[in-house]
C-alpha positions as CSV (number, residue, x, y, z in Angstrom):
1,X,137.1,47.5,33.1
2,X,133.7,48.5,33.6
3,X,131.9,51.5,32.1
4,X,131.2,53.5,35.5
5,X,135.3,52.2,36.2
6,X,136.2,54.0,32.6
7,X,133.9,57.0,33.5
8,X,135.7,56.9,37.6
9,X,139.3,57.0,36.0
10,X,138.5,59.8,33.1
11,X,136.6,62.1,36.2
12,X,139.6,61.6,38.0
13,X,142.4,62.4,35.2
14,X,140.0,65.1,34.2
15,X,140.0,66.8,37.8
16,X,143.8,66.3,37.8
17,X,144.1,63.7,40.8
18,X,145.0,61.1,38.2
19,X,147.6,60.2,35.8
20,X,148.9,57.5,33.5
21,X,147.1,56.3,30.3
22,X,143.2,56.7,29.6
23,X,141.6,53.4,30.3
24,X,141.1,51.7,26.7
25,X,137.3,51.1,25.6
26,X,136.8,49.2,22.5
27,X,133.8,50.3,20.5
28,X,131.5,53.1,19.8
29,X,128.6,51.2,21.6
30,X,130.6,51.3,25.1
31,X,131.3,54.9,24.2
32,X,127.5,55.8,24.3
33,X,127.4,53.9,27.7
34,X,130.0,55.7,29.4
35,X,128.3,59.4,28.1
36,X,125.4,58.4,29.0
37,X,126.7,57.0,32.7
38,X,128.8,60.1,32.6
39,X,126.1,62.6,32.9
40,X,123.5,60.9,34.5
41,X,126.4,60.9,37.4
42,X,127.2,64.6,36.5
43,X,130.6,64.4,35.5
44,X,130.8,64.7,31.7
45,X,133.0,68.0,32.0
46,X,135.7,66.5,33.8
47,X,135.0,63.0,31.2
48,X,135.4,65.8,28.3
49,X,138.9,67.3,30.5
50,X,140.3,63.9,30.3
51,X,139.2,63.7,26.2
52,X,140.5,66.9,25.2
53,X,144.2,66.3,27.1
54,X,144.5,62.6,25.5
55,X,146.4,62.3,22.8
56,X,145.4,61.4,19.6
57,X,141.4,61.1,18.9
58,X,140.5,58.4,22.0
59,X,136.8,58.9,21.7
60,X,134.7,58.6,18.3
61,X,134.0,62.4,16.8
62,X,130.0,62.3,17.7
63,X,130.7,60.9,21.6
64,X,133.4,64.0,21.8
65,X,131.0,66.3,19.9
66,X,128.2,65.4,22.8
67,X,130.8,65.9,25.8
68,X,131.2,69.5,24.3
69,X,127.7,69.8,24.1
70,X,127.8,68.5,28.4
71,X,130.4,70.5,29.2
72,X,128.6,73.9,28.0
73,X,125.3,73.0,29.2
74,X,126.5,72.7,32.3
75,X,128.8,75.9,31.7
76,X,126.2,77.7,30.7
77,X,123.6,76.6,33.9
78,X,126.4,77.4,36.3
79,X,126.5,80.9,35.1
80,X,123.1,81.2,35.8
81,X,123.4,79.6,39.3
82,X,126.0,82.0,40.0
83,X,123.9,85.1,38.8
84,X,121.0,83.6,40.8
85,X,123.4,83.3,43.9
86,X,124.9,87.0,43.6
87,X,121.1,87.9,44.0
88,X,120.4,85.5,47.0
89,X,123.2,87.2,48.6
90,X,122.7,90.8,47.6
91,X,119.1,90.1,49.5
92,X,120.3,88.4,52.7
93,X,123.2,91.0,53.1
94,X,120.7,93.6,52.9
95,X,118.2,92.3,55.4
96,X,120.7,91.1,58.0
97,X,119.9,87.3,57.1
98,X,122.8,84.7,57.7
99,X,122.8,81.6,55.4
100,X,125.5,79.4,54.9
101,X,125.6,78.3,51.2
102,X,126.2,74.8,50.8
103,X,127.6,71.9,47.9
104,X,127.6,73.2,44.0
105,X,129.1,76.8,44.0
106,X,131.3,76.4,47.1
107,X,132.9,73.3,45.6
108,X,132.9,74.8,41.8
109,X,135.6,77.6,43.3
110,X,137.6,75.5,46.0
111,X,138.5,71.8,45.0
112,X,138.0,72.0,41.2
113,X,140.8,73.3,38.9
114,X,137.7,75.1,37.3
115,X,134.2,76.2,38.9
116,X,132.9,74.8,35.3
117,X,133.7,71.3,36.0
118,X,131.2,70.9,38.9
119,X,127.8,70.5,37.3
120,X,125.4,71.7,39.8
121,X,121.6,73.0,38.4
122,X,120.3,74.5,41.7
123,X,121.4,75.8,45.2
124,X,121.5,75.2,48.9
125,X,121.4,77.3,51.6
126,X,121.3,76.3,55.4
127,X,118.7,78.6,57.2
128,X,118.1,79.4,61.0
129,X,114.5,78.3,61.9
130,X,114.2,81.8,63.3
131,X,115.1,83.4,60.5
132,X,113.0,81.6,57.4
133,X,110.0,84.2,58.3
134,X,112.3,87.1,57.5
135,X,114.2,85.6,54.4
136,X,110.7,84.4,52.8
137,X,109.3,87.9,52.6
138,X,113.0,89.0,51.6
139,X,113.1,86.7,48.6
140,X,109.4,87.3,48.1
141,X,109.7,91.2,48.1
142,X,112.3,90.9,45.6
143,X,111.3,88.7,42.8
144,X,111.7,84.9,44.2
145,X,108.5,83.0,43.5
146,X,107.8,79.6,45.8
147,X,108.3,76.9,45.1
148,X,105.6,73.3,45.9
149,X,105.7,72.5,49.0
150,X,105.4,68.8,49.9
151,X,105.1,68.6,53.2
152,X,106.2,65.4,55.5
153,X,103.4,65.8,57.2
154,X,100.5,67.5,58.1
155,X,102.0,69.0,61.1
156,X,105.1,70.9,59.0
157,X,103.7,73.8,58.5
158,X,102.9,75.0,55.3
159,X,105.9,77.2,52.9
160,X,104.2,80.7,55.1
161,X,105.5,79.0,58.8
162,X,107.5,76.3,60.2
163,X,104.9,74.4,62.4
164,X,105.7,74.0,66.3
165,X,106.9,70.7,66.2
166,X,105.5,68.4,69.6
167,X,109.6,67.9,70.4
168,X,112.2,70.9,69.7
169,X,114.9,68.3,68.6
170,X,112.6,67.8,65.4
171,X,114.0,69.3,62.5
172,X,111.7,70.9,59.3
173,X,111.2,69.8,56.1
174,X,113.0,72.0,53.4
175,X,111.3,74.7,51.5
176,X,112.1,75.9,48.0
177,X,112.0,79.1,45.9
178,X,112.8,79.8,42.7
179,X,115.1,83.1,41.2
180,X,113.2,86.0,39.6
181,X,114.1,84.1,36.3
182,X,112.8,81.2,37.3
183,X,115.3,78.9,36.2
184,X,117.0,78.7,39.3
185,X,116.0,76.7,42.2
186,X,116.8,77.6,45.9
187,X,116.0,75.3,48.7
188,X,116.0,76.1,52.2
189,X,117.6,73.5,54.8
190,X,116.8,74.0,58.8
191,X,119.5,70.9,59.2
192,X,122.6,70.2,57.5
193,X,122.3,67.0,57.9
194,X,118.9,66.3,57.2
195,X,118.6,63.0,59.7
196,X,114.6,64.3,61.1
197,X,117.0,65.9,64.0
198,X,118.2,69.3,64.7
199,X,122.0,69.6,64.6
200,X,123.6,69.4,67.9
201,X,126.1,71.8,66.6
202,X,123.6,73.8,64.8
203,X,125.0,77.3,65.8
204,X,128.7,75.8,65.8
205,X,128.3,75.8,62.2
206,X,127.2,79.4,62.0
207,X,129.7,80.5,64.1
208,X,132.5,78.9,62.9
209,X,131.7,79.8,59.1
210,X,133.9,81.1,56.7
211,X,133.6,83.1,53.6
212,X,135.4,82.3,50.0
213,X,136.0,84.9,47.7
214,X,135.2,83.5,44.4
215,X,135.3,86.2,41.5
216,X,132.9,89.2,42.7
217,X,131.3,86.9,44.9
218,X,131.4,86.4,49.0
219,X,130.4,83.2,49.4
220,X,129.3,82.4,53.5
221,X,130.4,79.0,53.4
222,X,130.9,75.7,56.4
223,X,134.5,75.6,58.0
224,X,136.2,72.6,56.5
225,X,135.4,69.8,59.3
226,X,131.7,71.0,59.0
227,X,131.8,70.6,55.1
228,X,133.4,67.0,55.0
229,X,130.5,65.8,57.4
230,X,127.6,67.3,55.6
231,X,129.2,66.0,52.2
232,X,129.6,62.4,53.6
233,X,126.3,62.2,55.3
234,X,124.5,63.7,52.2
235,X,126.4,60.9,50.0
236,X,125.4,58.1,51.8
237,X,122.1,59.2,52.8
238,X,121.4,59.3,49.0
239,X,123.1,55.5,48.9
240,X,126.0,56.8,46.8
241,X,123.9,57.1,43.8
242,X,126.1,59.8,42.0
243,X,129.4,59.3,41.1
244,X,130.0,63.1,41.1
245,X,129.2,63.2,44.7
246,X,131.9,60.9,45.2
247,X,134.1,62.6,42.9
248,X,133.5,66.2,45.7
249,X,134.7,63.9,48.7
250,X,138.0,62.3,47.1
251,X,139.1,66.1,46.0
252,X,138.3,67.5,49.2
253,X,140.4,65.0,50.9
254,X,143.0,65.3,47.9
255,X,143.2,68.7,48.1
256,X,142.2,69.7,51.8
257,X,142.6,66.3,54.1
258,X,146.2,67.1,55.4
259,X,144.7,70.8,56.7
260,X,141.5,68.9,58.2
261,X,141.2,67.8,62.1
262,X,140.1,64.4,61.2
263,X,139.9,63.8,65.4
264,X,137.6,66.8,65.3
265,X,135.9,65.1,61.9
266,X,135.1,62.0,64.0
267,X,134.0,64.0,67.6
268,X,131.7,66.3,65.4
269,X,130.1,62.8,64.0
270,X,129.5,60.7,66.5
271,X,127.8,63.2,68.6
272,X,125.6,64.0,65.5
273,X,125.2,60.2,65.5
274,X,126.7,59.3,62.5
275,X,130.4,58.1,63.6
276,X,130.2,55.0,61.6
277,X,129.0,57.2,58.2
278,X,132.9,58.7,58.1
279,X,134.6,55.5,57.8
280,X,131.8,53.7,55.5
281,X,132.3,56.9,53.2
282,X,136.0,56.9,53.6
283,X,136.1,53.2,52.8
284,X,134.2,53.3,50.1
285,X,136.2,56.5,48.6
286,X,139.1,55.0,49.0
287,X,138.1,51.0,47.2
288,X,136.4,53.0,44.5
289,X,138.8,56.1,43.6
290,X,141.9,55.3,45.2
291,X,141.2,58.0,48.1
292,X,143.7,58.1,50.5
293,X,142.8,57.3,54.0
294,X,143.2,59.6,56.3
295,X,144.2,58.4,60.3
296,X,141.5,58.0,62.1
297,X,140.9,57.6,66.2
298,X,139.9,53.7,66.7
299,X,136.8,52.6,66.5
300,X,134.1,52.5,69.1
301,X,131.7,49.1,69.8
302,X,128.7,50.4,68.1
303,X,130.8,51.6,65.3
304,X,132.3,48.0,64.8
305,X,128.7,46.5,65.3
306,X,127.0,49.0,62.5
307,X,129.9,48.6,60.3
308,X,128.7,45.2,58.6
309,X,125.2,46.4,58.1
310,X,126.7,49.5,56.5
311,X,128.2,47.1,54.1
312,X,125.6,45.1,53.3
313,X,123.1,47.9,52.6
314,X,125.5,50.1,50.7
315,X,128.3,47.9,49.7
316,X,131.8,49.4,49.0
317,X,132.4,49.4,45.0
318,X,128.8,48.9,44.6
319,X,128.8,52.2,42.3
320,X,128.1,50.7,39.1
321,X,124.2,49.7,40.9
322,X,123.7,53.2,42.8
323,X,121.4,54.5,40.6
324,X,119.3,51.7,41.5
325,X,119.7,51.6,45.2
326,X,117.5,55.0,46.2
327,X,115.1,52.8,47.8
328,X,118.4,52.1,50.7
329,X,117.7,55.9,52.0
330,X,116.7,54.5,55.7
331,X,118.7,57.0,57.9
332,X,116.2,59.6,57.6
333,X,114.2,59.4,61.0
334,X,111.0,61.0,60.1
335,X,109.0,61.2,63.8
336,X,106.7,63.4,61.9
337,X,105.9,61.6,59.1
338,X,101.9,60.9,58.6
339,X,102.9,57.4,57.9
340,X,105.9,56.3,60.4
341,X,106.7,52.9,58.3
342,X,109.8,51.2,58.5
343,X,111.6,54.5,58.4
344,X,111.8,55.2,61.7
345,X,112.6,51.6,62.5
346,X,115.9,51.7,60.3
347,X,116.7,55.2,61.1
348,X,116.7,54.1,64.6
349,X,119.1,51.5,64.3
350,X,121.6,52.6,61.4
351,X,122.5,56.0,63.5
352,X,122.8,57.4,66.7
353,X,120.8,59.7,69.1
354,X,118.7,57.2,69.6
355,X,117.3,58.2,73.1
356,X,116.4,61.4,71.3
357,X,114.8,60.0,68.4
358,X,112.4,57.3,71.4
359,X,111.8,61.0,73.2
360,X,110.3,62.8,70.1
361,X,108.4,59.9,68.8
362,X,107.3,59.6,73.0
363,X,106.5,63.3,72.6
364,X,104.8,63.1,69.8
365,X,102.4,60.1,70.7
366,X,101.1,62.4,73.8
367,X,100.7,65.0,71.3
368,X,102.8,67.1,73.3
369,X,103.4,70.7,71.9
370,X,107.0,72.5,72.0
């Protein structure tokens, strides 16, 4: 078994989908592979679960010494994410802001047997263009600091405003603050799923939100089918290059799939343009973790056409490599970019909207303003 298999079937028996024997590993030298795989992928707490339920002494005493060591760093950095997250809210509530917190916190308290299993160092919120103006000077006015922005392009705007963009599908590049500690970093997304296009169901999202009460918190958090889409989107947009990512999607579906309208799942993504991302994702869940697969409506033609270049750019059970495979992010479409590149190219091909995506760039090229 490979080491990112031994570090796969430990996550999973440390989450509590798995049973049956721990997976064997022969010598200290592997063991040093599979902590170190473990939390470059963010999942040495739920490695360390699996460890401290085993019987006997499976690891070596320094490998199990440095999973405790993981498993309270990342304790002890979720504590502060939470503390930084009471505050964002505290702040919105006050001024009348919505936000829709997104990944890390809201995934600690529903699909974990523990919030302090999900490593997560910073947060995400999804923002109303309309509103950034007002929840800058909020965060501002009470202790936040900025953050660098690295714009795009040119024609972003700068962290003060959100720049007229020449098309108003275009979505904005994300801004960034930082807690009144500053240890905390906030970013600020205009798009859940950050493809260069407004959502379509951009204000479905808001509307349909939901809160989870986690401790003394209130979190405002996506309805179900909205959080499976953003979390399969965001995992292969980032080429699968976290195991932990992976780990989020098979509890979800583990622990929420038989309450989730997969036909809604699938409507919701192809008219985003991303159909073919559900079953790539789900494929690839269910060859590398054993994720069941959940009934989905058949296939369309551009679906079955896409599917073999989804596998040959992000190959199922390709894990092991995904560290190495950033350079495979090509469903951004970036019209704004200062240098278009190949980027556009493969975002127009790899998902949909494409008539959208030609009227922007067209837009764009007259330097027409929206």
């Amino acid at each position: 078994m490979s080491a990112i298999s031994v570090v796969a079937a430990l996550a999973q028996m440390g989450a509590g989908v798995r049973r049956g024997p721990a997976p064997k590993v022969e010598s200290p030298e592997e063991w040093r592979g599979i902590l170190d795989l473990a939390a470059r992928h963010r999942v040495a707490p739920l490695v360390r679960e699996a460890l401290s339920g085993a019987p006997g002494d499976l690891a070596p005493a320094p490998i199990a010494a440095a999973f405790r060591e993981q498993a309270f760093l990342a304790s002890a950095t979720r504590m502060l994410c939470e503390g930084a997250l009471e505050r964002l809210l505290a702040v919105t509530a006050s001024r009348g802001i919505e936000v829709l917190v997104l990944k890390g916190a809201t995934l600690a308290h529903s699909v974990y047997p523990r919030p302090e299993l999900r490593v997560y160092h910073d947060l995400d919120v999804l923002c109303r263009p309309r509103d950034y103006a007002r929840l800058r000077e909020a965060l501002l006015a009470s202790g936040h600091t900025c953050a660098p922005f690295a714009a795009a392009s040119t024609s972003d705007g700068s962290h003060e405003t959100l720049a007229p963009k020449p098309s108003p599908i275009e979505s904005h590049s994300v801004r960034a603050f930082y807690d009144p500690s500053g240890d905390v970093k906030i970013e600020v997304h205009f798009d859940l799923l950050q493809l260069g296009l407004l959502d379509r169901h951009h204000e479905e999202f808001f509307r349909e939100a939901r809160t989870l009460s986690a401790g003394p918190l209130e979190i405002p958090v996506l309805a179900p089918e909205h959080r499976f889409l953003h979390l399969a989107v965001h995992a292969q947009r980032h080429c699968f290059s976290r195991l932990g990512w992976l780990v989020d999607l098979d509890l979800v579906v583990r622990r929420q799939g038989d309450r989730l309208d997969w036909e809604r799942v699938v409507r919701l993504a192809r008219d985003e343009g991303v159909g073919q991302v559900i079953r790539h994702v789900l494929a690839t869940l269910n060859r590398l973790l054993g994720t069941p697969s959940p009934a989905l409506p058949p296939p369309t033609l551009e679906e079955r056409l896409l599917a073999s270049c989804y596998r040959c750019l992000w190959p199922v059970g390709d894990v092991g490599r995904a560290d190495r495979r950033e350079h495979r992010r090509l469903m951004l479409f970036r019209p704004d970019a200062d240098d278009l590149g190949p980027g556009v190219l493969y975002g127009l091909v790899l998902v949909g909207r494409r008539r959208e995506k030609l009227q922007a760039l067209s837009m764009r090229a007259r330097g027409v303003r929206g």
